[in-house]
C-alpha positions, 0 to 999 in steps of 0.5 A: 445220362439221357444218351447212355439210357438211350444206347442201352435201349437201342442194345436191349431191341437190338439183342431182341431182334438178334434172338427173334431172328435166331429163333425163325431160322431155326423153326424154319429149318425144322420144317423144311427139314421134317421130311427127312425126319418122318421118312416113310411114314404114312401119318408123319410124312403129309403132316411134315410136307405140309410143314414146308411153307411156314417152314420157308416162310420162317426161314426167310423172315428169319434171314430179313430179320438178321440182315436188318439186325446188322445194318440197324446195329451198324447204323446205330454205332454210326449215329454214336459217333457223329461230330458235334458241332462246334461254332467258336472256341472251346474256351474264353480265352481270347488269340494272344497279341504278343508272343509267349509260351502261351501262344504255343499252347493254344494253336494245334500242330498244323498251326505250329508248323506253319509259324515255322514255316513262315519264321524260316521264309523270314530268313530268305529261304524258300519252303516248301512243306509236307503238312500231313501224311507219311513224310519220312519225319521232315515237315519243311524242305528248305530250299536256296535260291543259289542252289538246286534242291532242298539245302537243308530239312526241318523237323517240327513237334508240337509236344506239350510236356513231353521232351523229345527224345534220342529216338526222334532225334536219329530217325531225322538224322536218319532223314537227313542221311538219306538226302545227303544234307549237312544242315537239319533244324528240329524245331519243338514246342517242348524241350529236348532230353541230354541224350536227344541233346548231345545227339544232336551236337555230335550230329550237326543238328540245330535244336529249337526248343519252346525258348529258343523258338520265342528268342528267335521270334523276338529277334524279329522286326515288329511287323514281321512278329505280328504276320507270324502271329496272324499265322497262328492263329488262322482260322480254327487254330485250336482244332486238330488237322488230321495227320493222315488226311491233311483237313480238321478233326471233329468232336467225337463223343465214344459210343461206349461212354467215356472222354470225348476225343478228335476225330477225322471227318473221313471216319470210317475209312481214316480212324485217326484220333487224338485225345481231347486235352493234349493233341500230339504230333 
């Protein structure tokens, strides 16, 4: 409530200035044009001559005026968005110990990835991974220690209660295509829809989903469930990274009211975001 009286203070002097700004310039340039306007007359032209310095005075205070208006206003929507500063987790709830869907939901996509990455590493293939940016819609390239080159490709999405559709599921296939592979994983923290399913069947492509991930991950030796929890939840797990610019988002509150939202620490030059309550990739 504090902060929205305050903005709405900042806007009424900012309109303020703006008008004073406006209303200088126009004076001024009356004066300076007043020559003009008197002509030749021999009362009207040494009144409008004189009127040419507080003419050029006004105009020029009109201008300082109205460029200060424009980096006060920029300063001002700048000042509205800065991050909060968070220094532990949004929430009570403890990192889990043992694996279940709850994990999943906790951890941000970066965090996903990286289990998948280190799931796959446990099975004695090399990855490497493309973590953020525009990477065709591969987040790990597999590689063999027999062969040269990536001999497989493997999608990750971090959705919650969205399922993966078809449309997804051809433009990794599409990805798969264009590297000549035979082998392809799409891995989700969610489920899949019949089409995306059948898809993938007639396409050679292995589906993970939420289940059949912690089925897999059960299969593993103790020790081996644990590092892949440690992955997890490293570091600030439940802070979004920036898709765009591969580093952690910051609390974000919106300069003209409403939910706060994650940003990216590169703002303006990256206006990346996501939503506060399910951040999606």
């Amino acid at each position: 409530m504090a902060k929205a009286r305050s903005t709405k203070r900042q806007s009424r002097a900012l309109n303020t200035m703006h008008e004073k700004a406006f209303g200088l310039c126009a004076i001024g340039f009356v004066f300076l044009i007043a020559p003009l306007l008197a002509g030749s007359s021999p009362f009207l032209k040494p009144l409008a001559t004189a009127l040419r310095i507080p003419g050029g005075l006004a105009l020029a205070a009109g201008v300082v005026l109205l460029c200060l208006h424009h980096f006060t206003k920029a300063k001002v929507a700048k000042s509205n968005l800065q991050p909060q500063t968070i220094t532990s987790t949004p929430t009570s709830q403890q990192p889990e110990t043992t694996w279940t869907s709850a994990v999943f939901a906790a951890i941000e996509w970066r965090r996903f990835e990286a289990v998948c990455e280190s799931l796959f590493g446990q099975a004695g293939f090399e990855t490497k991974s493309q973590s953020h940016g525009a990477d065709g819609g591969v987040d790990i390239w597999l590689h063999s220690r027999n062969a040269t080159g990536p001999v497989a490709v493997v999608q990750c999405k971090h959705w919650q209660g969205k399922a993966v559709g078809v449309k997804e599921m051809r433009e990794f296939y599409g990805v798969m295509s264009a590297h000549q592979l035979k082998r392809g994983t799409y891995a989700t923290t969610s489920t899949y829809t019949t089409d995306a399913t059948q898809f993938a069947k007639d396409n050679g492509i292995n589906t993970l989903d939420g289940k059949a991930l912690l089925a897999l991950i059960a299969k593993r030796t103790p020790e081996q469930q644990q590092a892949l929890l440690a992955v997890a939840f490293e570091g600030e797990y439940w802070r979004p990274t920036c898709a765009s610019c591969g580093i952690k988002m910051v609390e974000r509150t919106p300069a003209k009211g409403g939910a706060n939202f994650w940003g990216c620490t590169n703002y303006p030059r990256c206006k990346s975001r996501l939503p506060m309550v399910a951040a999606l990739r």
